[in-house]
Biopython code that builds the backbone (N, CA, C, O; Angstrom):
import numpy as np
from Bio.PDB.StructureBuilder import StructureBuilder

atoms = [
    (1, "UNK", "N", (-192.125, -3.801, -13.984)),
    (1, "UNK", "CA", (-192.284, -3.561, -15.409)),
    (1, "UNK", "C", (-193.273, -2.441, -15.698)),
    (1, "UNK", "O", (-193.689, -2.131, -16.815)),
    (2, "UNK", "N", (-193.593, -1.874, -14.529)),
    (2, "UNK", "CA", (-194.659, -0.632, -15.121)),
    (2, "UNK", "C", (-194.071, 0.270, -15.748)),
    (2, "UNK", "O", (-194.717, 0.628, -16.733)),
    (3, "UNK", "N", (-193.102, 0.807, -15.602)),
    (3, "UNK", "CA", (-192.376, 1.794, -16.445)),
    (3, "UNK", "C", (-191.400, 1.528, -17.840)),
    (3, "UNK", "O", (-190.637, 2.258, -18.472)),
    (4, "UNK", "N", (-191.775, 0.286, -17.963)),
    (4, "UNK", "CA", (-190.693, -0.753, -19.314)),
    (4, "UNK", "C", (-190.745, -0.065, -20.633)),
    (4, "UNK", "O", (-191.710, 0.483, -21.166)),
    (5, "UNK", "N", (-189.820, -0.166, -20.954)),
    (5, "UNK", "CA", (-190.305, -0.183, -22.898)),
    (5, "UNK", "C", (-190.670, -0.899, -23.211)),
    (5, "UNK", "O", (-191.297, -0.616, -24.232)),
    (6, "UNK", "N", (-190.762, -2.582, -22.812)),
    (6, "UNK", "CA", (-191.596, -2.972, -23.381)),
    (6, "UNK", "C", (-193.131, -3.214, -23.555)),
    (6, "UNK", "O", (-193.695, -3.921, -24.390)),
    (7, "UNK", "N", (-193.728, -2.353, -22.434)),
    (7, "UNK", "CA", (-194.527, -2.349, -22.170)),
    (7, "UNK", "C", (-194.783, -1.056, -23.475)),
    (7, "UNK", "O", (-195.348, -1.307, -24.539)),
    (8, "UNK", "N", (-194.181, 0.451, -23.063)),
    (8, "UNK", "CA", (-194.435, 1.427, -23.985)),
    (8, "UNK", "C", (-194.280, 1.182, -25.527)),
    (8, "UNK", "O", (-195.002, 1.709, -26.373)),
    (9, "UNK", "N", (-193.339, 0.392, -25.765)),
    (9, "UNK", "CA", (-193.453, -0.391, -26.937)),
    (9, "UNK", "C", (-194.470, -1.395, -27.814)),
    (9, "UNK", "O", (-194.715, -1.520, -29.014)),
    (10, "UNK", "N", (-194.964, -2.086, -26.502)),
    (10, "UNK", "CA", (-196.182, -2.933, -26.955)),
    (10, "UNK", "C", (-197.517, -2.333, -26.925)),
    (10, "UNK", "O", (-198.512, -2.770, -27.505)),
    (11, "UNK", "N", (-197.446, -1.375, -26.253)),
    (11, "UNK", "CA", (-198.801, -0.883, -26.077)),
    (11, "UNK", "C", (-198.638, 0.237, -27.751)),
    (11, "UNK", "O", (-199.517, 0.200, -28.612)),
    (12, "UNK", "N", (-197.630, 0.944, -27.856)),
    (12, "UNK", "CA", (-197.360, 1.238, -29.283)),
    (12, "UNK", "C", (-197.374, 1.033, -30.876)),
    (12, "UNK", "O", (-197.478, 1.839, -31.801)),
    (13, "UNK", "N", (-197.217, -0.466, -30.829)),
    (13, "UNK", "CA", (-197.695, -1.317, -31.798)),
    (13, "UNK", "C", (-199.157, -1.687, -31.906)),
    (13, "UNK", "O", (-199.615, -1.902, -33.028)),
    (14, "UNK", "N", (-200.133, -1.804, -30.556)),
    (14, "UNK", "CA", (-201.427, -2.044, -30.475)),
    (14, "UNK", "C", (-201.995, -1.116, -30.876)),
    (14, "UNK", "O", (-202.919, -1.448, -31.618)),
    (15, "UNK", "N", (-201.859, 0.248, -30.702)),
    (15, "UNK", "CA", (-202.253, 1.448, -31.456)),
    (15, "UNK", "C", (-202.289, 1.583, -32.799)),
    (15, "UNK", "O", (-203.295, 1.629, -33.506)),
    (16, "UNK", "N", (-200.654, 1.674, -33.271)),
    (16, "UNK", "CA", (-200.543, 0.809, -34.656)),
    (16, "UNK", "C", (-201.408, -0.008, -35.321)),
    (16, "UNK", "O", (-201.737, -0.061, -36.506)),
    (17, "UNK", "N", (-201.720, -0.633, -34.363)),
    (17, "UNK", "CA", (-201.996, -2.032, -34.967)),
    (17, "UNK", "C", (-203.429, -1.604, -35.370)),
    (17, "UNK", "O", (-203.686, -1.705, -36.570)),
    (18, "UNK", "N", (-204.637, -1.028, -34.347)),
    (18, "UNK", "CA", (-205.646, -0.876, -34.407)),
    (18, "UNK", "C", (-206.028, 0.590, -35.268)),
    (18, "UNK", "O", (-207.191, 0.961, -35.431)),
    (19, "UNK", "N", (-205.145, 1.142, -35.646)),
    (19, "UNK", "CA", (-205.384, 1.978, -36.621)),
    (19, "UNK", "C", (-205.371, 1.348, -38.552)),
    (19, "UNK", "O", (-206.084, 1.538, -39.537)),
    (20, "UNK", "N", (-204.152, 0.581, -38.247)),
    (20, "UNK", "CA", (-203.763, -0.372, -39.570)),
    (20, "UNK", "C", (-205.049, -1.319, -39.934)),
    (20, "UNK", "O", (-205.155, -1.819, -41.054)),
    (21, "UNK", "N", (-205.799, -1.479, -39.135)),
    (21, "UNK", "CA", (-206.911, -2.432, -39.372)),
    (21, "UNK", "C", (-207.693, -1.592, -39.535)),
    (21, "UNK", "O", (-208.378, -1.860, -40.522)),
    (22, "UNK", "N", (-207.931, -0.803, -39.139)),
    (22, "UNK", "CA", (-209.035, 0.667, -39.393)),
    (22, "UNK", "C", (-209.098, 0.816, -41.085)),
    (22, "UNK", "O", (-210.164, 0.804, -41.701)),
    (23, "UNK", "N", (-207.884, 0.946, -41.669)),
    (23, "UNK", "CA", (-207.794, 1.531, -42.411)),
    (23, "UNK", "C", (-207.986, 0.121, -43.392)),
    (23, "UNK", "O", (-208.439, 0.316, -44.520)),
    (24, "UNK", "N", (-207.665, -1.238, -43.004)),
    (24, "UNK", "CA", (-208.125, -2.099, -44.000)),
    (24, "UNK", "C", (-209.187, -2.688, -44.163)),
    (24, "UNK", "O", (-209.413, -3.482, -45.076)),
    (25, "UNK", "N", (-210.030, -2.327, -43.200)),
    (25, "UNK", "CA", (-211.499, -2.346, -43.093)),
    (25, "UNK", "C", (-212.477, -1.370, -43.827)),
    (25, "UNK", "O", (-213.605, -1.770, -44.114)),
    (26, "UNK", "N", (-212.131, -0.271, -44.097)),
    (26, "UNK", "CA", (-212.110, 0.766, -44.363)),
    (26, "UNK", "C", (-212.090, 1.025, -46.046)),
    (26, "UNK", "O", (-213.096, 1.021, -46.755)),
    (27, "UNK", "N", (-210.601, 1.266, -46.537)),
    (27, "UNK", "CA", (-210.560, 1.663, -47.687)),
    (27, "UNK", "C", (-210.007, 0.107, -48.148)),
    (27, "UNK", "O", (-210.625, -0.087, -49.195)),
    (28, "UNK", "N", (-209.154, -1.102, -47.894)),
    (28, "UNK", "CA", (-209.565, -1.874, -48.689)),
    (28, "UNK", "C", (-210.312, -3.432, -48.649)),
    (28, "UNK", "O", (-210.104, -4.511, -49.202)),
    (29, "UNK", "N", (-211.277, -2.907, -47.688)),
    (29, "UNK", "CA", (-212.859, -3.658, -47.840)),
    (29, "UNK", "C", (-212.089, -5.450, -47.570)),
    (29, "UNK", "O", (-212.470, -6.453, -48.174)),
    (30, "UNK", "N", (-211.181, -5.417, -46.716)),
    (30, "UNK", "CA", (-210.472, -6.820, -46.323)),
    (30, "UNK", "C", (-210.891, -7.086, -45.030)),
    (30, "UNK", "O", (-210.502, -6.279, -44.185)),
    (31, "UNK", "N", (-211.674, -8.130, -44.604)),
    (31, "UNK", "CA", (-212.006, -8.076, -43.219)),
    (31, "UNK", "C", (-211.956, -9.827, -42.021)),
    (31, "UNK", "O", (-212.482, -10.311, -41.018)),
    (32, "UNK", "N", (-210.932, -10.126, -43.080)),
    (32, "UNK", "CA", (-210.655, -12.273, -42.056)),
    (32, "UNK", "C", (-209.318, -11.638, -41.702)),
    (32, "UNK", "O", (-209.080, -11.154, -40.595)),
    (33, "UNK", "N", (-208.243, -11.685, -42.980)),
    (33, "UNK", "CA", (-207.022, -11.381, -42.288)),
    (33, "UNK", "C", (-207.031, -10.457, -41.738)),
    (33, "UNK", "O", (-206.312, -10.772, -40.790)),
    (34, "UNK", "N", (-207.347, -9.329, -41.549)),
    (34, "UNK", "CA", (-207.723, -7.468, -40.690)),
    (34, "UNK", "C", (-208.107, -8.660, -39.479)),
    (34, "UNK", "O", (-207.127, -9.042, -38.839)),
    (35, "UNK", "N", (-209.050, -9.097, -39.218)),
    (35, "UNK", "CA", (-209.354, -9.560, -37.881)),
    (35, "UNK", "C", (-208.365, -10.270, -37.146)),
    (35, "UNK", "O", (-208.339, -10.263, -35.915)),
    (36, "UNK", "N", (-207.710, -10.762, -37.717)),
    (36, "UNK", "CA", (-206.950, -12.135, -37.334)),
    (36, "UNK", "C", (-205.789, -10.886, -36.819)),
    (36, "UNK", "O", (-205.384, -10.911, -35.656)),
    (37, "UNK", "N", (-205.335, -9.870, -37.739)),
    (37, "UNK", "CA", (-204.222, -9.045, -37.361)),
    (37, "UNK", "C", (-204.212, -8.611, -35.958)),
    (37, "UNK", "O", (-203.473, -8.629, -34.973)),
    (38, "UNK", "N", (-205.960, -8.014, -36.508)),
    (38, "UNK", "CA", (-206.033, -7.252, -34.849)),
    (38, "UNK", "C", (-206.158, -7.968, -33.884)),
    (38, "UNK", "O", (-206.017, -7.360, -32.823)),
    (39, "UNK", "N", (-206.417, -9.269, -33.777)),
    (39, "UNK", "CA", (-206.297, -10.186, -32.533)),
    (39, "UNK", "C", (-205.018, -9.837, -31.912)),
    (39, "UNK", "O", (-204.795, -9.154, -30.912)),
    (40, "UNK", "N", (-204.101, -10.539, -32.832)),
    (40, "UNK", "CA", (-202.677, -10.654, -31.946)),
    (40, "UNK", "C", (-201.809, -9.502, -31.844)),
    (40, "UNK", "O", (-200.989, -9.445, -30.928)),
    (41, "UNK", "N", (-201.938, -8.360, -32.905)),
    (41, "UNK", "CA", (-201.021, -7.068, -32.244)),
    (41, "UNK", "C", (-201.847, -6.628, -31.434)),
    (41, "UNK", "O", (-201.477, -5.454, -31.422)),
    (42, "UNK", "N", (-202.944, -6.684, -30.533)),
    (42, "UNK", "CA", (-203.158, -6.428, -29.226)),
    (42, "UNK", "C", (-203.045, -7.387, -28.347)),
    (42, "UNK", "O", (-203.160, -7.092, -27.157)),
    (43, "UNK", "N", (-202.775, -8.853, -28.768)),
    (43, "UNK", "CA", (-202.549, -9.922, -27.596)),
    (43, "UNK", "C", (-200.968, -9.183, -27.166)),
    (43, "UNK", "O", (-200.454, -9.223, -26.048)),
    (44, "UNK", "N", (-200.528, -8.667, -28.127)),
    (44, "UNK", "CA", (-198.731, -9.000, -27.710)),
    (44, "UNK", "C", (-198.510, -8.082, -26.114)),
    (44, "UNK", "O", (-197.854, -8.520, -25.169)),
    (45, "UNK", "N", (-199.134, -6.932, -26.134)),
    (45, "UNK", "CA", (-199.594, -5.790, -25.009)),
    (45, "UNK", "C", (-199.950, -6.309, -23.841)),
    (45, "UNK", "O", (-199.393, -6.210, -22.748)),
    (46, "UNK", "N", (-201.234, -7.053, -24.252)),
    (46, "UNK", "CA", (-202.241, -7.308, -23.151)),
    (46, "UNK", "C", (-201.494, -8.385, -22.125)),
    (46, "UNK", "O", (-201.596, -8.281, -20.903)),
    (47, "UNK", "N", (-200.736, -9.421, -22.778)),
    (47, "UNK", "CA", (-199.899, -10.663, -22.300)),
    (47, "UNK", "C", (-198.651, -9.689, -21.236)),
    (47, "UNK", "O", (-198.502, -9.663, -20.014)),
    (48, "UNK", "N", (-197.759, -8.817, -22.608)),
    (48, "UNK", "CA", (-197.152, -7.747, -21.809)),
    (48, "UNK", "C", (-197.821, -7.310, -20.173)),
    (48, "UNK", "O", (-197.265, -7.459, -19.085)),
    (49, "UNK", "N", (-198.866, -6.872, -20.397)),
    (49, "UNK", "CA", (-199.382, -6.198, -19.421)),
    (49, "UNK", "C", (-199.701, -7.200, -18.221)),
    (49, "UNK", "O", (-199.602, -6.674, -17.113)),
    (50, "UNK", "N", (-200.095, -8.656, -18.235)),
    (50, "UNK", "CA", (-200.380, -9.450, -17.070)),
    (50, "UNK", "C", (-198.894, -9.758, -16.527)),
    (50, "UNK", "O", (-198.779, -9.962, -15.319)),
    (51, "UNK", "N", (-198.047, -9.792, -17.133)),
    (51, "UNK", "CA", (-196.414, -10.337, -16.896)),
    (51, "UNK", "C", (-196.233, -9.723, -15.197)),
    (51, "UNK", "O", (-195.614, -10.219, -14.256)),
    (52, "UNK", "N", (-197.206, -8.213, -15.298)),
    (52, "UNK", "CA", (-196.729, -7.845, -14.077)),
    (52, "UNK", "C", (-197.453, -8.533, -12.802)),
    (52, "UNK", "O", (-197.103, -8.290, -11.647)),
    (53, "UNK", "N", (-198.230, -9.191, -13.055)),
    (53, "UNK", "CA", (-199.121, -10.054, -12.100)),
    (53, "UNK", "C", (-198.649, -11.763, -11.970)),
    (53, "UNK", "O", (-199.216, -12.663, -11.350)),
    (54, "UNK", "N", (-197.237, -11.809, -12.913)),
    (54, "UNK", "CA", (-197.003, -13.063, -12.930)),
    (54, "UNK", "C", (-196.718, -13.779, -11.166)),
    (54, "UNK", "O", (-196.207, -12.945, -10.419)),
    (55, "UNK", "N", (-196.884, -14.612, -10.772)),
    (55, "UNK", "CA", (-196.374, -14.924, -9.306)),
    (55, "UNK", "C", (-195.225, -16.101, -9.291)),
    (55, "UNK", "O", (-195.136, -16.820, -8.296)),
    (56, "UNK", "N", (-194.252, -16.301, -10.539)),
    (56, "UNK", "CA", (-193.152, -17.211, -10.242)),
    (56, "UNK", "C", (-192.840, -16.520, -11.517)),
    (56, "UNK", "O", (-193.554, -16.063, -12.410)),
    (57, "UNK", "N", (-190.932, -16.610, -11.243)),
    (57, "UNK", "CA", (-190.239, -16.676, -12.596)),
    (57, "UNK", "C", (-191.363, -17.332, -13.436)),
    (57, "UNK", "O", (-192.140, -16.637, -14.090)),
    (58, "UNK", "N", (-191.425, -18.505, -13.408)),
    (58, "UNK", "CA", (-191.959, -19.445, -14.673)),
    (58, "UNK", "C", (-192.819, -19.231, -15.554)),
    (58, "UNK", "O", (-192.932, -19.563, -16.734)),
    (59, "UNK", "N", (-193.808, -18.244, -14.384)),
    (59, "UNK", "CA", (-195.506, -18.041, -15.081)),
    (59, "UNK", "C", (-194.911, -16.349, -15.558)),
    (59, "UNK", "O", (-195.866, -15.614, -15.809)),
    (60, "UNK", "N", (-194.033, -15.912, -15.656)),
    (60, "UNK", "CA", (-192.894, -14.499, -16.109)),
    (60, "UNK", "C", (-193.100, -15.148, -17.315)),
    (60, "UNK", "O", (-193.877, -14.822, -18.213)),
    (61, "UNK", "N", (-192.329, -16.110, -17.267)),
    (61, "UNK", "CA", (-191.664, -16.860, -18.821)),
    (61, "UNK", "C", (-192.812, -16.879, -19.808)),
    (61, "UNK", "O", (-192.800, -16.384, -20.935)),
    (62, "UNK", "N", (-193.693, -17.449, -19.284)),
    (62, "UNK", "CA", (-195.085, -18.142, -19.765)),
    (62, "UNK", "C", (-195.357, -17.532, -20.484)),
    (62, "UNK", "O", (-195.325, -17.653, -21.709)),
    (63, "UNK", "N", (-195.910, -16.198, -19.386)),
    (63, "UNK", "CA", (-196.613, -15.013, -20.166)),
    (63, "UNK", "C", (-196.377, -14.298, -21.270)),
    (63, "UNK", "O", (-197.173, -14.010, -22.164)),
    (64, "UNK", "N", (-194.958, -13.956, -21.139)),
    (64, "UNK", "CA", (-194.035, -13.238, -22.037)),
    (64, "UNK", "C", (-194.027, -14.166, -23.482)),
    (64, "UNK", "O", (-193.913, -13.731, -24.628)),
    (65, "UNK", "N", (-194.218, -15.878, -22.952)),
    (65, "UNK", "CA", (-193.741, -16.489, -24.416)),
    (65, "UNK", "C", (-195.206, -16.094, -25.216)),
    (65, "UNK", "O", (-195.142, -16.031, -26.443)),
    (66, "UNK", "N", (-196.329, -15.867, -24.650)),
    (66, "UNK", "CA", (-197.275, -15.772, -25.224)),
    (66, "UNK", "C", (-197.376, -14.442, -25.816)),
    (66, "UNK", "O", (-198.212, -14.215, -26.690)),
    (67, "UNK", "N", (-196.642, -13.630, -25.428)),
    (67, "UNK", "CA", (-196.693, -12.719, -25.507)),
    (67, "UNK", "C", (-195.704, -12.487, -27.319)),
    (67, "UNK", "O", (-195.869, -11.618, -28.176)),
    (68, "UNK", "N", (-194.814, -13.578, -27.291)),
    (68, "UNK", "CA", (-193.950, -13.827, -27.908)),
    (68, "UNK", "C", (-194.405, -14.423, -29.375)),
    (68, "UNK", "O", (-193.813, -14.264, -30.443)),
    (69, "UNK", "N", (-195.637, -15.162, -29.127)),
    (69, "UNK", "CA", (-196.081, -15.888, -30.124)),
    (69, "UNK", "C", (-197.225, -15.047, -31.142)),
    (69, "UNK", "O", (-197.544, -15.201, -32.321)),
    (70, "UNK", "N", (-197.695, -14.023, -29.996)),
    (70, "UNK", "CA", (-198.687, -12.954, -31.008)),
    (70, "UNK", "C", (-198.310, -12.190, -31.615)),
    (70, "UNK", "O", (-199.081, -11.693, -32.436)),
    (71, "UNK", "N", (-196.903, -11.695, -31.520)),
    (71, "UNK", "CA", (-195.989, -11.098, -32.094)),
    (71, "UNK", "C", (-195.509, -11.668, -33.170)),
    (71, "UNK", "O", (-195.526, -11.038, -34.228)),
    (72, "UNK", "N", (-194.913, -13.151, -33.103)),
    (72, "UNK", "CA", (-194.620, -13.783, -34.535)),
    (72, "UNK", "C", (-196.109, -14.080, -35.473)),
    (72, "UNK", "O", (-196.034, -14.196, -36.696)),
    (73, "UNK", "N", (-197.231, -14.168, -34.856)),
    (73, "UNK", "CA", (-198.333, -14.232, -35.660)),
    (73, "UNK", "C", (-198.721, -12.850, -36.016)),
    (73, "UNK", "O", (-199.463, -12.706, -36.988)),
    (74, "UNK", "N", (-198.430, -12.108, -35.543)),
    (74, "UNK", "CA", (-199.124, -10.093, -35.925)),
    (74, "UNK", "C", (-198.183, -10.463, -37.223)),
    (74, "UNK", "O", (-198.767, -10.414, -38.306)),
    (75, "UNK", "N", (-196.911, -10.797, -37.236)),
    (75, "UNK", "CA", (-196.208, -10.996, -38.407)),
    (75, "UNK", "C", (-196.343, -11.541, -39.633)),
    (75, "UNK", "O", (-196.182, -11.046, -40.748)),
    (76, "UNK", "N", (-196.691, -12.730, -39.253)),
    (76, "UNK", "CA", (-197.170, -13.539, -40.160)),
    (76, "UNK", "C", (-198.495, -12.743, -40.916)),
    (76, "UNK", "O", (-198.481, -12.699, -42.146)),
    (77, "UNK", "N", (-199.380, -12.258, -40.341)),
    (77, "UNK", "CA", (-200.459, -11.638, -41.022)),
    (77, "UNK", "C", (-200.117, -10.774, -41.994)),
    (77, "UNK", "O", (-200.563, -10.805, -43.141)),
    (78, "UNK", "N", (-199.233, -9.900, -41.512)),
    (78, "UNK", "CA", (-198.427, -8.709, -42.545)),
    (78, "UNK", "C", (-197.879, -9.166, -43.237)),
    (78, "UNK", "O", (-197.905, -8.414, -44.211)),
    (79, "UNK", "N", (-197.084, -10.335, -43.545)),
    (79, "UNK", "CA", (-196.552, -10.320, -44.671)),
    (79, "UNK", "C", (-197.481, -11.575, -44.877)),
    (79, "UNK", "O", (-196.678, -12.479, -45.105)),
    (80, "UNK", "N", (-198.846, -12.147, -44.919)),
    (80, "UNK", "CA", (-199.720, -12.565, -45.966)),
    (80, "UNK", "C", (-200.702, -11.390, -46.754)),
    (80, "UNK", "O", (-201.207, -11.436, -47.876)),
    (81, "UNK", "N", (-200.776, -10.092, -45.476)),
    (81, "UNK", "CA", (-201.325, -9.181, -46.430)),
    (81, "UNK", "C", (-200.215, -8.682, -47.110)),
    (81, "UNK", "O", (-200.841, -8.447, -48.144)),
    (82, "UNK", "N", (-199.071, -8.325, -47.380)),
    (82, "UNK", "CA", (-198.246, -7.927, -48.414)),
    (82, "UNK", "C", (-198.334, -8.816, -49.690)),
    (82, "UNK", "O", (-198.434, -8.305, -50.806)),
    (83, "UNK", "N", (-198.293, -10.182, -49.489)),
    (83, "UNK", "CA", (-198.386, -11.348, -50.445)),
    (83, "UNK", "C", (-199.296, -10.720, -51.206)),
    (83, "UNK", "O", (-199.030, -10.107, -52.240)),
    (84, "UNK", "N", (-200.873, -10.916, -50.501)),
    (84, "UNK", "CA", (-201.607, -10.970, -51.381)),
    (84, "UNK", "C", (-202.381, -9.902, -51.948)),
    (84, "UNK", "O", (-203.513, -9.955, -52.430)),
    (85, "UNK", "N", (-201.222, -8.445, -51.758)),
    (85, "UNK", "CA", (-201.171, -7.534, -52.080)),
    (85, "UNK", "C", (-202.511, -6.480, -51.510)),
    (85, "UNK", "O", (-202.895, -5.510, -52.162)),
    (86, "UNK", "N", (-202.970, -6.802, -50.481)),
    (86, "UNK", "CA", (-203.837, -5.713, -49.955)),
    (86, "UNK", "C", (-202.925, -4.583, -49.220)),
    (86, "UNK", "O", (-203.444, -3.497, -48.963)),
    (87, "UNK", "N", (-201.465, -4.857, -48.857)),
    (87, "UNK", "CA", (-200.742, -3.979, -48.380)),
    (87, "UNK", "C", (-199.329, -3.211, -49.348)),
    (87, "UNK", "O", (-198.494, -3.622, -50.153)),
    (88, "UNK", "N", (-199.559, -2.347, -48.926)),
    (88, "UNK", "CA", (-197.972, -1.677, -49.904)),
    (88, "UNK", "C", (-196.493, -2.385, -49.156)),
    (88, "UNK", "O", (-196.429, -2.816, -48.004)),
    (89, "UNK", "N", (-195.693, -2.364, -49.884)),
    (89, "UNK", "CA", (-194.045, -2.437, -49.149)),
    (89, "UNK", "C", (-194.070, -1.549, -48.047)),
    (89, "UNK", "O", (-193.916, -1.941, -46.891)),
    (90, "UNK", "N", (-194.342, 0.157, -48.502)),
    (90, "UNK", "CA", (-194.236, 0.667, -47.249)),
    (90, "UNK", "C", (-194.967, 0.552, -45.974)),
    (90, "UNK", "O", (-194.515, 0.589, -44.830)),
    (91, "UNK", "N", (-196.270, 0.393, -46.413)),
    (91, "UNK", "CA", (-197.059, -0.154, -44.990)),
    (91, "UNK", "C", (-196.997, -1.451, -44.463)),
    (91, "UNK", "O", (-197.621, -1.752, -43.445)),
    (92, "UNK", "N", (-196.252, -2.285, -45.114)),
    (92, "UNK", "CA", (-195.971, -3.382, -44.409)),
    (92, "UNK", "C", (-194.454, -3.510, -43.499)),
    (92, "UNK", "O", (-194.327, -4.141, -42.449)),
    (93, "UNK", "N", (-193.373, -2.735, -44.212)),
    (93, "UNK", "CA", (-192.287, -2.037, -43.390)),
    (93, "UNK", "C", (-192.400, -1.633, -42.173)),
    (93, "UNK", "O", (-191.679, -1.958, -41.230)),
    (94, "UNK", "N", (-193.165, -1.028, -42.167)),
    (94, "UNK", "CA", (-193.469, 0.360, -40.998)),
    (94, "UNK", "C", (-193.864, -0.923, -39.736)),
    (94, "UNK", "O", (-193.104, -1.307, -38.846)),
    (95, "UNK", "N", (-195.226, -1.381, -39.998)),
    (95, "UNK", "CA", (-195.549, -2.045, -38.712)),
    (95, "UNK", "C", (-194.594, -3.447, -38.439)),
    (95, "UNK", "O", (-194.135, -3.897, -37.389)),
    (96, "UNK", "N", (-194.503, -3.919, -39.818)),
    (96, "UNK", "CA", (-193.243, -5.134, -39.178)),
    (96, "UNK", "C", (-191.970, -4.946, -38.578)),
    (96, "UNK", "O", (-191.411, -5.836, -37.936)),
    (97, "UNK", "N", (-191.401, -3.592, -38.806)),
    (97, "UNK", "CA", (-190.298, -3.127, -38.071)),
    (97, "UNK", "C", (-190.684, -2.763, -36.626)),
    (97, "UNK", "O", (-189.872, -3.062, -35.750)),
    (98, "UNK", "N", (-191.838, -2.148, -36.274)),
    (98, "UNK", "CA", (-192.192, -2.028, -35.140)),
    (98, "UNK", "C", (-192.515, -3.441, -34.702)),
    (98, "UNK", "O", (-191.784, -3.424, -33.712)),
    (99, "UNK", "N", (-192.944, -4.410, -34.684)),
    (99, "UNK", "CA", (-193.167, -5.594, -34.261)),
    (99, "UNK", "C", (-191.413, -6.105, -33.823)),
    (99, "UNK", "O", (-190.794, -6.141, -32.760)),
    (100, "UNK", "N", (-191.209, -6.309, -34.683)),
    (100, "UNK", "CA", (-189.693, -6.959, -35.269)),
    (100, "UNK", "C", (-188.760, -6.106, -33.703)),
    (100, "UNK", "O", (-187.876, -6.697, -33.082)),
    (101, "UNK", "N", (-189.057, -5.226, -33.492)),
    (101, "UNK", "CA", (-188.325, -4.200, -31.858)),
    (101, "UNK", "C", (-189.066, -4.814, -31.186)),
    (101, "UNK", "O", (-188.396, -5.532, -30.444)),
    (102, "UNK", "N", (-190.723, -5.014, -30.926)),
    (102, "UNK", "CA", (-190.715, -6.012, -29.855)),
    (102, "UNK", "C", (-190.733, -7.108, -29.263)),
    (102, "UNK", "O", (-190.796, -7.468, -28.087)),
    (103, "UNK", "N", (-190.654, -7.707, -30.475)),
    (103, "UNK", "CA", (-190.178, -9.525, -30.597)),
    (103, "UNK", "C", (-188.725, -9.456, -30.108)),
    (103, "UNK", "O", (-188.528, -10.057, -29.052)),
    (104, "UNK", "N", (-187.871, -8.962, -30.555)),
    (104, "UNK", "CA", (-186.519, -8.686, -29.853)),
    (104, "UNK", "C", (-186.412, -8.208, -28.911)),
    (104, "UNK", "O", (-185.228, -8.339, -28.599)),
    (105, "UNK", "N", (-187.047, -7.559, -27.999)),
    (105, "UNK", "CA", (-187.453, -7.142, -26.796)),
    (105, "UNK", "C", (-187.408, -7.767, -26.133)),
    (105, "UNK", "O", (-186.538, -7.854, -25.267)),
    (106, "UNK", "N", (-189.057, -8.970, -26.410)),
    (106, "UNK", "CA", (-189.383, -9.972, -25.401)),
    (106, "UNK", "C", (-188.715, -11.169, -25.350)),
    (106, "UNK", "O", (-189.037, -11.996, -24.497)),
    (107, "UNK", "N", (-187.779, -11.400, -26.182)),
    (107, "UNK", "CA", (-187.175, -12.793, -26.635)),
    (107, "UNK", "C", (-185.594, -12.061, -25.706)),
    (107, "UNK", "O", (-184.536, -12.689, -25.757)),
    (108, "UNK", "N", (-185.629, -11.590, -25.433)),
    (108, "UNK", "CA", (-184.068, -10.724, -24.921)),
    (108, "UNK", "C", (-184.629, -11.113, -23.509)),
    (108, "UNK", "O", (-184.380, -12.181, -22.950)),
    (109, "UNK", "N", (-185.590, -9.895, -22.896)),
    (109, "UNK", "CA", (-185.999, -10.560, -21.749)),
    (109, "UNK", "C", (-186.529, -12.046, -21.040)),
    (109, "UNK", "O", (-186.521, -12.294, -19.834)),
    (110, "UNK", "N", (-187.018, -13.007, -22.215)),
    (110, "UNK", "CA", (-186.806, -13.871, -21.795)),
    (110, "UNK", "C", (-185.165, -15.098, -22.027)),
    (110, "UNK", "O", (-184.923, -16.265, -21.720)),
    (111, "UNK", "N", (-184.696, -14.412, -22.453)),
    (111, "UNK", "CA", (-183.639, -14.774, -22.358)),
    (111, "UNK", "C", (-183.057, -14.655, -20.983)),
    (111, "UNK", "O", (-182.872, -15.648, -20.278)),
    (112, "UNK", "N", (-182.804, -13.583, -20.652)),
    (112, "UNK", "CA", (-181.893, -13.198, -19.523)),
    (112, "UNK", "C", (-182.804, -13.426, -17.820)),
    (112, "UNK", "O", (-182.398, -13.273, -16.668)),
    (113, "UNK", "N", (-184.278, -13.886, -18.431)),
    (113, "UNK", "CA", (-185.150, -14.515, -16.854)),
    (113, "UNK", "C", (-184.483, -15.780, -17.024)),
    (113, "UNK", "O", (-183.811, -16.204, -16.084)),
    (114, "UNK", "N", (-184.568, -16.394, -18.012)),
    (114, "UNK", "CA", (-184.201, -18.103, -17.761)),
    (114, "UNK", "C", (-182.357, -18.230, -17.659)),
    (114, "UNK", "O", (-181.848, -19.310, -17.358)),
    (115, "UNK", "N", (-181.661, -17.227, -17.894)),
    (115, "UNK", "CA", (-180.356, -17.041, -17.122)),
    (115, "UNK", "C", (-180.361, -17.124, -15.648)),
    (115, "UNK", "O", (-179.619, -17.805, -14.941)),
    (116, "UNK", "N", (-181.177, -16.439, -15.344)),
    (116, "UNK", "CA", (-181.396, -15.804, -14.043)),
    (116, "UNK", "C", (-182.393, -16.809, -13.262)),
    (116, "UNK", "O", (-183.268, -16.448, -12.476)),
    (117, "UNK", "N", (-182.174, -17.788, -13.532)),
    (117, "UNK", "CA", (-183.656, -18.923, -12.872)),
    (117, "UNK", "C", (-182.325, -19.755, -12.078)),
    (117, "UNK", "O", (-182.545, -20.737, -11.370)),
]
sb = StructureBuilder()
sb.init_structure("model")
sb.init_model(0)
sb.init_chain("A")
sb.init_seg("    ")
for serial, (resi, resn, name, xyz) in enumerate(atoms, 1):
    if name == "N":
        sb.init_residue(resn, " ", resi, " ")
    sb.init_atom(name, np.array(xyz, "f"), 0.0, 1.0, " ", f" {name:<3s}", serial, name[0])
structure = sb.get_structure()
């Protein structure tokens, strides 16, 4: 998986991610949900990134589901900051569509490991 998209993908969104919090720290002075964001759009990477150290299918699966779950929570954050209007439509588009490619990513690949078990 060193050369994956999902790896270039996840590490893509963490960038994202840590700029998007920059900027809501920043200009609109929001700083529980901003934290909580930036937790998990860099868990989704970092989980990505141990997958390659996994030592059984299983602990593959594991990793990836975790990997799986910071991704549906990076989500969840974005659209409570859209709710409660610290975010625009368009800036909440932008990074949930990028999320939204690697949740389908990792949910694909773990699909086709537990085929393959």
């Amino acid at each position: 998986m060193s050369d994956s998209i999902i790896k270039e993908k996840s590490f893509e969104l963490a960038v994202c991610g840590v700029n998007f919090y920059k900027y809501l720290v920043a200009d609109k002075k929001e700083f529980v949900m901003s934290k909580q964001f930036l937790r998990s759009v860099t868990s989704v990477g970092a989980n990505v990134s141990e997958v390659v150290n996994a030592q059984s299918k299983a602990d593959f699966i594991h990793k990836l589901s975790i990997s799986q779950k910071e991704c549906d929570e990076t989500m969840y954050w974005l659209e409570l900051l859209k709710e409660t209007e610290y975010i625009s439509e368009n800036d909440f588009k932008s990074i949930h569509e990028k999320s939204n490619v690697v949740l389908k990513i990792i949910r694909s690949i773990i699909i086709t490991t537990k085929k393959n078990l």
